[in-house]
VMD Tcl script that draws the C-alpha trace (Angstrom):
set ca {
  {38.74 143.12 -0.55}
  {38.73 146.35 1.55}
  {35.98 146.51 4.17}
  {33.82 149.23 5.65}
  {31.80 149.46 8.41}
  {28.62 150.18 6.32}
  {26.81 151.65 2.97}
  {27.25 155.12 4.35}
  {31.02 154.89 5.32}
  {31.39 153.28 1.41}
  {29.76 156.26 0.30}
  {31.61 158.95 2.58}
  {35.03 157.62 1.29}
  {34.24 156.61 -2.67}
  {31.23 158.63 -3.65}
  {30.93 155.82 -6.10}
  {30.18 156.30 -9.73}
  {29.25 153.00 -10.36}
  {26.89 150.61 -8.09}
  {28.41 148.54 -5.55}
  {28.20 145.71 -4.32}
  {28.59 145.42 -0.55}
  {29.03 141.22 0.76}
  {28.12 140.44 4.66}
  {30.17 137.22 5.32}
  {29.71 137.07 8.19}
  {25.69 137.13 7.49}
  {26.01 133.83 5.23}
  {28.43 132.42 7.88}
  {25.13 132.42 9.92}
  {22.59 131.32 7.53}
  {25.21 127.87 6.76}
  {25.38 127.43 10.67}
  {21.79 127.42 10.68}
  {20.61 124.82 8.16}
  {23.82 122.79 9.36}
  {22.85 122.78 12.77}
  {18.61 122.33 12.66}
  {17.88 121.14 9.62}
  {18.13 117.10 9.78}
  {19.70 115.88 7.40}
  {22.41 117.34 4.34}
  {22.28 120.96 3.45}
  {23.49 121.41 -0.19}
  {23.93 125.21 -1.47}
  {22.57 125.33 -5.16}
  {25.44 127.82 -6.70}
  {23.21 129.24 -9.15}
  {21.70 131.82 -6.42}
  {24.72 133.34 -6.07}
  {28.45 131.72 -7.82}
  {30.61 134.35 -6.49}
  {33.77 132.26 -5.53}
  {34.07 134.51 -1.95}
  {30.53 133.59 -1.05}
  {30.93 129.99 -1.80}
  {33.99 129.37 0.29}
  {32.60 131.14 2.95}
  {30.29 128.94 2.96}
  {32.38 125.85 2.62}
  {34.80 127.32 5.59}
  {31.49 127.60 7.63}
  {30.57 123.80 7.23}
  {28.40 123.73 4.05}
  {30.85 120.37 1.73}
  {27.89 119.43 -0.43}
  {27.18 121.82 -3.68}
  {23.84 121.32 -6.08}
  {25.85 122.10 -9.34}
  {23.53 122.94 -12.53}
  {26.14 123.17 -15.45}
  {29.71 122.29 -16.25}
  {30.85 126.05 -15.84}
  {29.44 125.53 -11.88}
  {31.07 122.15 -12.01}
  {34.51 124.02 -12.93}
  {33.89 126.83 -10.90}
  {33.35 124.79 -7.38}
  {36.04 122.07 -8.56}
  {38.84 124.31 -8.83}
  {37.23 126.13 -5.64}
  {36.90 123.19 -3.01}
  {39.24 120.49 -4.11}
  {37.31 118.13 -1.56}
  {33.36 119.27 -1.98}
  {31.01 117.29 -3.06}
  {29.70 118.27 -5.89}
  {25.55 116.66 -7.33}
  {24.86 117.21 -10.89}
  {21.57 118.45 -10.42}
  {20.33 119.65 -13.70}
  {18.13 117.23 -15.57}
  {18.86 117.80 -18.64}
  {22.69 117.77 -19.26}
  {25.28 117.25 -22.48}
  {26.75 114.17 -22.80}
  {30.24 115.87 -23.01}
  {29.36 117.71 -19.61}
  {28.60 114.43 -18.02}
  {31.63 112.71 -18.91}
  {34.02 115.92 -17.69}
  {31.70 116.07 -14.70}
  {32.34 112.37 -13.93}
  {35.55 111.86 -15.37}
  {37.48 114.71 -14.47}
  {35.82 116.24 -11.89}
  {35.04 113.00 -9.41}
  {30.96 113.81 -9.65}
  {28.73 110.70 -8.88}
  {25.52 112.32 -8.27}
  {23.29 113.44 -11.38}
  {20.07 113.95 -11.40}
  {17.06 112.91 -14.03}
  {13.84 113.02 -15.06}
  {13.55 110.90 -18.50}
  {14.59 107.46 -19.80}
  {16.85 109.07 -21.84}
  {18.84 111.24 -19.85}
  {19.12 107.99 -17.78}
  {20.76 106.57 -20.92}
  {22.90 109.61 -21.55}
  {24.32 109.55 -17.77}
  {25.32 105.39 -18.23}
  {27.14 105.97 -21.22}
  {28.90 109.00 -21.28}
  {30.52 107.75 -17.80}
  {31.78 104.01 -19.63}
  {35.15 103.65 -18.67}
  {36.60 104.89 -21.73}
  {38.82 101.72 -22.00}
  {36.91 99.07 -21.31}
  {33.17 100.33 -22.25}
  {32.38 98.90 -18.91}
  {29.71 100.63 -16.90}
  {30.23 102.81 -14.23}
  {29.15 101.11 -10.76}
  {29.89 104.07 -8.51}
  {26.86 106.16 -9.86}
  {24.50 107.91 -7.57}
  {21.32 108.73 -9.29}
  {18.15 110.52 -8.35}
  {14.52 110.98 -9.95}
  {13.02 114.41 -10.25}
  {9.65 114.46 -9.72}
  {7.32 117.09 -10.20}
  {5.55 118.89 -7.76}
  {3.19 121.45 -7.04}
  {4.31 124.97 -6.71}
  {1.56 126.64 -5.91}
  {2.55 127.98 -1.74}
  {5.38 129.63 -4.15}
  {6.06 132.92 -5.30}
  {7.66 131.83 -8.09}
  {6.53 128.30 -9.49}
  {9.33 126.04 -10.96}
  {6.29 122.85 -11.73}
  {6.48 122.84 -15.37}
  {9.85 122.99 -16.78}
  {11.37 119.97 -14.93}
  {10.54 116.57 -13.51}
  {8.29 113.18 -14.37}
  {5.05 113.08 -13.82}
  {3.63 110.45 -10.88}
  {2.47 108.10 -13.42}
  {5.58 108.05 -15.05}
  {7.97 107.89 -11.73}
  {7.01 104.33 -10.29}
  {8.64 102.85 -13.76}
  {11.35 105.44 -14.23}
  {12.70 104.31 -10.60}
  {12.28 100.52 -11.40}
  {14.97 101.39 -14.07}
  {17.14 103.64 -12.44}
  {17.33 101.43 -9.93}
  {19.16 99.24 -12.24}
  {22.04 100.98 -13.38}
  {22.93 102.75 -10.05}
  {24.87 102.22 -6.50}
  {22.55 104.85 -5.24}
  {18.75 105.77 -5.76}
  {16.95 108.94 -4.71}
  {14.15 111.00 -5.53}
  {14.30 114.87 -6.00}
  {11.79 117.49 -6.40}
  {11.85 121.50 -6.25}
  {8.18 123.25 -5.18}
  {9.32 126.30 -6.15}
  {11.41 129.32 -4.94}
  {10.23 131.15 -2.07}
  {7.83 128.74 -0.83}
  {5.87 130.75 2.57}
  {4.43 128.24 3.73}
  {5.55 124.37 4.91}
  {3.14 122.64 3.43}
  {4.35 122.83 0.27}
  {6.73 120.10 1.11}
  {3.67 118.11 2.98}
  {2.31 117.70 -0.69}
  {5.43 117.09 -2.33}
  {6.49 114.62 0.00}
  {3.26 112.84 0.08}
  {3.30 112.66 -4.08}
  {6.95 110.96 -3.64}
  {5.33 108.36 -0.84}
  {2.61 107.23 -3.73}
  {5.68 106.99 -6.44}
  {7.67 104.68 -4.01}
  {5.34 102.38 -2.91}
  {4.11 102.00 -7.01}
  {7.63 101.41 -7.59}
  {8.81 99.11 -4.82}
  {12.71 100.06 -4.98}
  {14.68 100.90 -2.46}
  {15.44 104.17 -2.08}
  {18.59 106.07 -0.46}
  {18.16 109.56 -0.51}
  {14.72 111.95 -0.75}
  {16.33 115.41 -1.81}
  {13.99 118.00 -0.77}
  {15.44 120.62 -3.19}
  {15.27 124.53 -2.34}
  {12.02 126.99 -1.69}
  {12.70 128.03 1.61}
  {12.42 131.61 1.90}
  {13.46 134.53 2.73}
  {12.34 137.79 4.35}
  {11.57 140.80 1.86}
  {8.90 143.18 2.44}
  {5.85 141.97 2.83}
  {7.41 138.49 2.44}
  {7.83 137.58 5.87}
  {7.67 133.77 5.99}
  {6.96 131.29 9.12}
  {10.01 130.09 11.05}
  {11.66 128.01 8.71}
  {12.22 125.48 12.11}
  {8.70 124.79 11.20}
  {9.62 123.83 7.58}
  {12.50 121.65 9.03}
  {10.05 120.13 11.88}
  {6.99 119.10 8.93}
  {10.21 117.53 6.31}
  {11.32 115.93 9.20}
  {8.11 113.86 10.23}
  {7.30 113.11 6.63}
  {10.04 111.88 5.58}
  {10.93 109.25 8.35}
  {7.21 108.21 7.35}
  {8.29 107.10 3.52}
  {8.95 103.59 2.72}
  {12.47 103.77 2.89}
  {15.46 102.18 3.32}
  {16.70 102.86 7.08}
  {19.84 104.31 6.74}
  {18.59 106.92 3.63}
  {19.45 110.66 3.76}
  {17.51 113.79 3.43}
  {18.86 116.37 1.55}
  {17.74 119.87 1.29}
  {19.07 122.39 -1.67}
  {19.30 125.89 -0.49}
  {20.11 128.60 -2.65}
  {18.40 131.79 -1.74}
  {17.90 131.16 1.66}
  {21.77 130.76 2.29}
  {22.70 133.49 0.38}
  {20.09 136.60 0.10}
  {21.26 138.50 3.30}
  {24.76 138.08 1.95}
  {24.96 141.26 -0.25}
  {23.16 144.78 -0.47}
  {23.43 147.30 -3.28}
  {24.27 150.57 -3.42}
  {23.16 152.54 -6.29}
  {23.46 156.36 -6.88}
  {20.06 159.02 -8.50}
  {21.03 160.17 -11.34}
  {17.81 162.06 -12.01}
  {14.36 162.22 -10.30}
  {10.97 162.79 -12.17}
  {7.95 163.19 -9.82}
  {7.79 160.20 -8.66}
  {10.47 158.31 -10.78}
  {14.06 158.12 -9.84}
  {16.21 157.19 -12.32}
  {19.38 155.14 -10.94}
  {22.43 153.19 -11.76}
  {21.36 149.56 -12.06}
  {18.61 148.27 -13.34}
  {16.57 145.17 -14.92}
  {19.78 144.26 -16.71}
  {22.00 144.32 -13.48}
  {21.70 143.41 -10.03}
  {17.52 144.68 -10.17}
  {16.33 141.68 -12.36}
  {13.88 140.39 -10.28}
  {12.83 143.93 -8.79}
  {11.99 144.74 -13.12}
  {10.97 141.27 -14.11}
  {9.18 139.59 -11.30}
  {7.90 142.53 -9.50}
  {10.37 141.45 -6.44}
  {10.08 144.22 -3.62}
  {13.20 144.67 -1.67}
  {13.85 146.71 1.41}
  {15.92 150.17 0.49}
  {17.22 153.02 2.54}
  {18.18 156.23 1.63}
  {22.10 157.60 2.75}
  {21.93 161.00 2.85}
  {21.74 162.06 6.48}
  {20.15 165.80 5.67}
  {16.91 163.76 3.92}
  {13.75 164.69 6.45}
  {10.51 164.84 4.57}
  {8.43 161.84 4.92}
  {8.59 158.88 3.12}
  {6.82 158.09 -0.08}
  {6.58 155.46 -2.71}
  {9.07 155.77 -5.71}
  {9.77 154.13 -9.12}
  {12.68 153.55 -10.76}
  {14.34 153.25 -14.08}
  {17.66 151.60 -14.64}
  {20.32 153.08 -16.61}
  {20.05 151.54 -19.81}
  {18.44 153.18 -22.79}
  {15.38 150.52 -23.04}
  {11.95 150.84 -21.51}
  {11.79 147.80 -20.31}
  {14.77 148.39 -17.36}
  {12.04 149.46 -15.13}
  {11.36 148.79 -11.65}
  {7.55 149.94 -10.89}
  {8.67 148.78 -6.70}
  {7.45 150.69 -4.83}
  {10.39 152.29 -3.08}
  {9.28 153.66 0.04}
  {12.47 156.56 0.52}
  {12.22 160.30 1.97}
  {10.17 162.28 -0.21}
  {12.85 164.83 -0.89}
  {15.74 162.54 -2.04}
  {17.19 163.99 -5.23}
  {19.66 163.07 -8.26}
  {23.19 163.01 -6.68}
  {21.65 161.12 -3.33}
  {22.66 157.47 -3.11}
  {20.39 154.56 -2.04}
  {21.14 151.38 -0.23}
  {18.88 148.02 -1.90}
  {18.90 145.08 0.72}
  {18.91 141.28 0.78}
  {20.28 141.06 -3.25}
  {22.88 138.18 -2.40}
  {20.28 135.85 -4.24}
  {19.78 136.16 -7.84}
  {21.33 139.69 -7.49}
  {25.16 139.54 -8.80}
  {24.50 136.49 -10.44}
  {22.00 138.09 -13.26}
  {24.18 141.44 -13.78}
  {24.96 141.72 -17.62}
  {26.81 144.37 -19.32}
  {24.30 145.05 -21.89}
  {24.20 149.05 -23.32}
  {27.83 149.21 -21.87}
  {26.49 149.14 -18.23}
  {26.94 146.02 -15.19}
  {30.71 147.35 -13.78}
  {30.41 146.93 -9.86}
  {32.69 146.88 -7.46}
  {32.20 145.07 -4.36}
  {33.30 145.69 -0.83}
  {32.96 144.22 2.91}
  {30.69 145.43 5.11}
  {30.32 144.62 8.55}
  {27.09 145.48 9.38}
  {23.78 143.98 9.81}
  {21.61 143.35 6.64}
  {18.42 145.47 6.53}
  {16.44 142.08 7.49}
  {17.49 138.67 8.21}
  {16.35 135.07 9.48}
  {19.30 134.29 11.54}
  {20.33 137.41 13.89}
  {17.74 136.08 16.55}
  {15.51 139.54 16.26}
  {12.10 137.01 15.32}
  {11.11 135.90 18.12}
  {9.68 132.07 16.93}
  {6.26 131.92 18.06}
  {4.63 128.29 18.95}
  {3.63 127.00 15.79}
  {-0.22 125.58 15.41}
  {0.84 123.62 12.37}
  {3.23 121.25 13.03}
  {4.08 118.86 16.00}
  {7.14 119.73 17.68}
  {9.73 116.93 17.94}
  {11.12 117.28 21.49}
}
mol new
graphics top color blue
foreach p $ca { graphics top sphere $p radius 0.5 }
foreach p [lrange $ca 0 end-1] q [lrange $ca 1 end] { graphics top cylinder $p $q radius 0.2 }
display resetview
């Protein structure tokens, strides 16, 4: 993959037709050191935020072995990636055919669950096929379901048992595994840490109902990060509050704590660079859209920081719409898009922090979603992890030094 130095030496030397993509290894690289080195206990990186096989062995090379796998296509994907990663089966619902591959073929122990039933489905489909013996090698873990509302985007309805349900769905778990944990998700984006305070205290109440051991709490994904007017705390604060709540669960000594970052690994990975192909008053209309790289600018109102590449731009900045390239109404992105006032159709525009949920949602619906994608070696327009926030003391947690 050829690399530049930046968006505007990409668009010196190509004067791309198409968007681009534009990947900052060495800007993942830093976000895996990070959760490797503070947070305490097992960083996983949940591929659906990003699957691009560059970005995930990058991340492998810079420490990150454990992947939070959600279908048999990320199962493949990672397998044939990282011969030795560990891959956790993290979906609760899953086929009984993608079970036994996953276990069978692809050396996955760890599944996750939320019903009696999928229980069922995970013992048999991984019988040894010749003996109908059960498997005794399982690792299994409970998703519960928590609150999502420090969010910005809730993920409490779709998944997980409820706490009345959980003390009884552990006793039997329990039973037909080498391995117990409990897993929850309180949503992506979570700014603030006590969101896990409440999800952690929820999973205290379903132990001590249940009275099993337990080996693992996962602590699944939500930590954030930084968009425009999304600046979160330090997430050493969200490490620091997991951290004294969870050696405070009645648990077995030697249990892990697992975390499941997805966007927080992998946002500041990649930028866009898209090109105006016409501007009405206030509406630019550009080459990507709701059905590319833009979904969650069009369909969650996401605000993203973008910069402008022309160099002879000089009227003040003002806030912009923009239409993607498709011919429906609905690839719209209402921003705003604070960019020079006199940008015009030809001028190209760089969109930041878009290695999350960026690539991975690009379709090529209406004949659009080609993309190239380059190395930069730049900076990305914000990060987390380049040491420019300086961490204030927090007033909400207790430090553990």
């Amino acid at each position: 993959m050829h690399t530049f130095p930046d968006a505007k030496a990409v668009v010196r030397e190509l004067a791309p037709d198409e968007p681009v993509i534009l990947n900052r290894p060495h800007a993942a690289t830093r976000a895996a050191r990070f959760f490797i080195e503070k947070f305490p206990g097992k960083p996983l990186y949940a591929v659906k935020a990003n699957p691009t096989p560059d970005l995930i062995t990058t991340l492998w090379e810079a420490g990150i072995t454990h992947y939070d796998v959600a279908s048999i296509a990320e199962v493949r994907l990672v397998r044939g990636l990282l011969p030795d990663a560990v891959l956790c089966f993290m979906h609760p619902i899953k086929t009984p055919k993608a079970i036994a591959e996953a276990y069978h073929q692809h050396g996955v122990k760890t599944f996750s669950l939320d019903t009696a039933e999928e229980l069922e489905k995970i013992v048999e489909a991984c019988r040894n096929p010749e003996t109908g013996e059960p498997a005794t090698d399982l690792r299994l873990c409970v998703r519960l379901r928590v609150s999502s509302e420090y969010s910005e985007l809730s993920l409490a309805s779709k998944f997980g048992c409820d706490l009345t349900e959980a003390p009884a769905l552990l006793q039997l778990t329990r039973q037909h595994c080498d391995w117990l944990g409990i897993c929850f998700h309180v949503g992506s984006q979570a700014m603030s840490p006590f969101a896990f305070v409440q999800a952690l205290d929820r999973t205290r109440a379903a132990i001590a109902e249940a009275s099993v051991v337990i080996d693992m709490i996962d602590v699944g994904g939500g930590f954030p990060s930084i968009y425009p007017e999304l600046e979160p705390p330090p997430l050493e604060d969200y490490f620091q509050i997991i951290h004294q709540h969870f050696y405070a669960l009645p648990i077995a000594y030697n249990a892990e704590l697992w975390c499941e970052p997805g966007r927080a690994l992998c946002a500041e990975y990649s930028s866009l660079i898209v090109r105006v192909d016409k501007r009405r008053g206030e509406e630019l209309y550009i080459n990507d859209g709701a059905y590319g790289a833009l979904y969650d600018a069009a369909h969650v109102a996401w605000r993203f920081p973008v910069r402008a590449l022309e160099d002879d731009l000089r009227d003040p900045v003002q806030d912009f719409a923009c239409y993607g390239p498709t011919c429906d109404d609905a690839d719209y992105m209402a921003g705003p898009f604070a960019l020079p006032g006199d940008i015009k159709a030809g001028d190209y525009i760089e969109i930041g922090i878009l290695g999350a949920y960026g690539a991975a949602m690009k379709t090529g619906f209406n004949g659009f979603g080609n993309a190239e994608q380059y190395v930069v070696t730049d900076e990305p327009m914000a990060s987390l992890y380049d040491g420019s926030r300086q961490r204030p003391e927090a007033d909400n947690v207790v430090s553990l030094r």
